[in-house]
N, C-alpha and C positions, 0 to 999 in steps of 0.2 A: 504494500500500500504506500502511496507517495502524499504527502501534506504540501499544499501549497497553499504562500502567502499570497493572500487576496486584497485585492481593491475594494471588489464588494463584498457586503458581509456573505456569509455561506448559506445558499439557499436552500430550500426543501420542497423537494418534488411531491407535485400534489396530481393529482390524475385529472387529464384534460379535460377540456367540457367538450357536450356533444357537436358544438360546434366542429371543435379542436379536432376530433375524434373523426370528424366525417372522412376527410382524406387519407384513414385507414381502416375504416370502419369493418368488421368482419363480415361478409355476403350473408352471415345468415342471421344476424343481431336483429331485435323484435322489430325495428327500424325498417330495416329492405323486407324481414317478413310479411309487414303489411300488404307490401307492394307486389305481393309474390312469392313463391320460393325461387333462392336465387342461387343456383351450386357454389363453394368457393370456385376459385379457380385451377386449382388444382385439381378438383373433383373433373369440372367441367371438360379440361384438356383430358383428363383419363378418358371420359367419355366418348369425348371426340375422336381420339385415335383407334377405342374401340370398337365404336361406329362402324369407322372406316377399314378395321378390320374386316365384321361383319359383312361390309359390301363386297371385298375379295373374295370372303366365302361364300357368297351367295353367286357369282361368276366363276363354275366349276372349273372350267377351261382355262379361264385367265389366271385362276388361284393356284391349278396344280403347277402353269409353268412359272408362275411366281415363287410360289414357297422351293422348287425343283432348284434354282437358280438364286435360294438368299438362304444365307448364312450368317448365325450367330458371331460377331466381331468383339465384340467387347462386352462387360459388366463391370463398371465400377461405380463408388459414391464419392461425392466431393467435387471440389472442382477450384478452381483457381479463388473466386469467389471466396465461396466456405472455407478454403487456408484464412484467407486477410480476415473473416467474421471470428473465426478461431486465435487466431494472435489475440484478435483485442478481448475474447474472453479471461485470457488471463490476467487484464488488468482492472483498476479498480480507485479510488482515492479515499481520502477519512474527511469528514466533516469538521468543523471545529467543536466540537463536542467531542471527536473520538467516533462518533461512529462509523461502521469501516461500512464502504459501497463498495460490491464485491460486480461486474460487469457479467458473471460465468450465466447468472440468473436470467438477464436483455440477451444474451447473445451463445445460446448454446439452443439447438434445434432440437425437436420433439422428434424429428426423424430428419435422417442427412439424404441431401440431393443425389438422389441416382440416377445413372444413366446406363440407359439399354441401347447400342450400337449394331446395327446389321448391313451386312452388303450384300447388295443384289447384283450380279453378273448381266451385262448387258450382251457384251462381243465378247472374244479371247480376248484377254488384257487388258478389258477395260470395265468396268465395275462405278455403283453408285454405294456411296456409305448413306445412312440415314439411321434414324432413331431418335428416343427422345429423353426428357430430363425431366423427373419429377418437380425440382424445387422444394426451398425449404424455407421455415420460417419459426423467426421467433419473436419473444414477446416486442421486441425494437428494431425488427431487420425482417426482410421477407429477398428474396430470390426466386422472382416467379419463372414457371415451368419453361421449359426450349424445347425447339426442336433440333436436331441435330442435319445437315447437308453436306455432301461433301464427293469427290470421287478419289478413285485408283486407275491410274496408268501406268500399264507395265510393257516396255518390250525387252525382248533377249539380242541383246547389241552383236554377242555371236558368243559360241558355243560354252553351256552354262555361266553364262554371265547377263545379269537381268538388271535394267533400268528402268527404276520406279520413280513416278510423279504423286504427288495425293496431297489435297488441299481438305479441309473441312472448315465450315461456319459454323455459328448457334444461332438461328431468329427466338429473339423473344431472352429467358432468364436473367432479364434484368436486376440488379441490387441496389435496394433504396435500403432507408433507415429512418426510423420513427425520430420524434423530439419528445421535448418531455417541454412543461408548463413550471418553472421555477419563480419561488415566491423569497424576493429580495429585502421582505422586511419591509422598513418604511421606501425605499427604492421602487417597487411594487414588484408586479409578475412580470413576467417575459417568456418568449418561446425560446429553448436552448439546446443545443446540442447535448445530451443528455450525461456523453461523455462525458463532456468540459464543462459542464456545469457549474464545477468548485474551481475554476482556473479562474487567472487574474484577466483573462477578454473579454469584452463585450459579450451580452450574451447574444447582439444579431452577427456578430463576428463572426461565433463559431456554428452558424449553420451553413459557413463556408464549405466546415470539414462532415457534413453529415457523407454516411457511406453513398456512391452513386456511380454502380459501374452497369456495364452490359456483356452480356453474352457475346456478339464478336470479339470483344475484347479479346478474346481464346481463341481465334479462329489462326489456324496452323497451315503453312506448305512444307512439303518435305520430299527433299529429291535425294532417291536413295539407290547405292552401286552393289549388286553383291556377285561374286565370283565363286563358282564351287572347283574345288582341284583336291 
């Protein structure tokens, strides 16, 4: 835990109002339920991809030389993302009081972003990657779902010796970050970076630093030589 000397006296985060709350508001709070049931969006993207499952298997012909032709590529959880959400779990600051803000509670997920990776073979040597990304979220940070694009190019330059091309993108798993509503004492409230809250800046200073990255962010080329002998 690190103490830092302040300008302003040290504030105490008090839970936003509904106002505050609308621009994270959860799809299903009694709020949007009036108006409907409304899936999160994570539900909704499962959905959607399942759907569209559904429709490959409903087209016998087109689904057997689909599935004949794609192959399981990858399973993992995490992503570039979730590393930098994870660093700042493990920090924290003490109020002037002593008491200790631990960050592991805002920023550790209920479940980590997976991603399921598949290629489809179009030609000899030449293939689509695709797949997609759950996202994750917690009480001050969300990373909504992606999809994953991308290809494989491969020729054999000459004998056992193969030159690979392969690029991939992510549409969509963007990373935002909540604020919090800190109450300055006779100073009054402010919206702040929930972080920095106890630092000696501005508190519109530091929604400089709120998280705000995106999914191509990740996006990779890779040109690769291998030789067998």
């Amino acid at each position: 835990m690190v103490g830092a000397k302040r300008a302003l006296p040290v504030p105490s985060l008090r839970r936003p109002s509904t106002e505050e709350r609308s621009q994270f508001a959860h799809p299903l709070d009694p709020a949007q339920r009036r108006r409907g049931f409304v899936l999160p969006a994570e539900a909704e993207f499962a959905v959607r991809v399942i759907a569209f499952l559904i429709y490959l298997g409903l087209c016998a012909p087109v689904a057997a030389e689909f599935r004949e032709h794609t192959f399981l590529l990858d399973v993992h959880s995490g992503s570039a993302r979730s590393t930098l959400v994870q660093r700042i779990a493990e920090g924290g600051y003490e109020l002037s009081d002593g008491t200790p803000i631990s960050f592991s509670g805002w920023y550790t997920p209920a479940l980590p972003d997976i991603s399921l990776i598949f290629l489809t073979e179009i030609s000899e040597g030449f293939g689509i990657s695709w797949g997609l990304s759950t996202g994750e979220r917690g009480k001050k940070y969300r990373i909504a779902p992606a999809l994953h694009v991308g290809f494989i190019l491969q020729r054999e330059v000459f004998p056992n010796a193969v030159l690979s091309l392969s690029a991939t993108t992510k549409l969509g798993g963007r990373l935002s970050e909540r604020t919090c509503t800190a109450d300055y004492g006779v100073f009054g409230t402010a919206k702040v970076n929930c972080r920095l809250a106890a630092s000696e800046m501005r508190p519109a200073d530091t929604l400089s630093y709120l998280l705000n990255g995106r999914g191509r962010d990740e996006s990779r080329v890779a040109l690769r030589f291998s030789w067998r002998f």
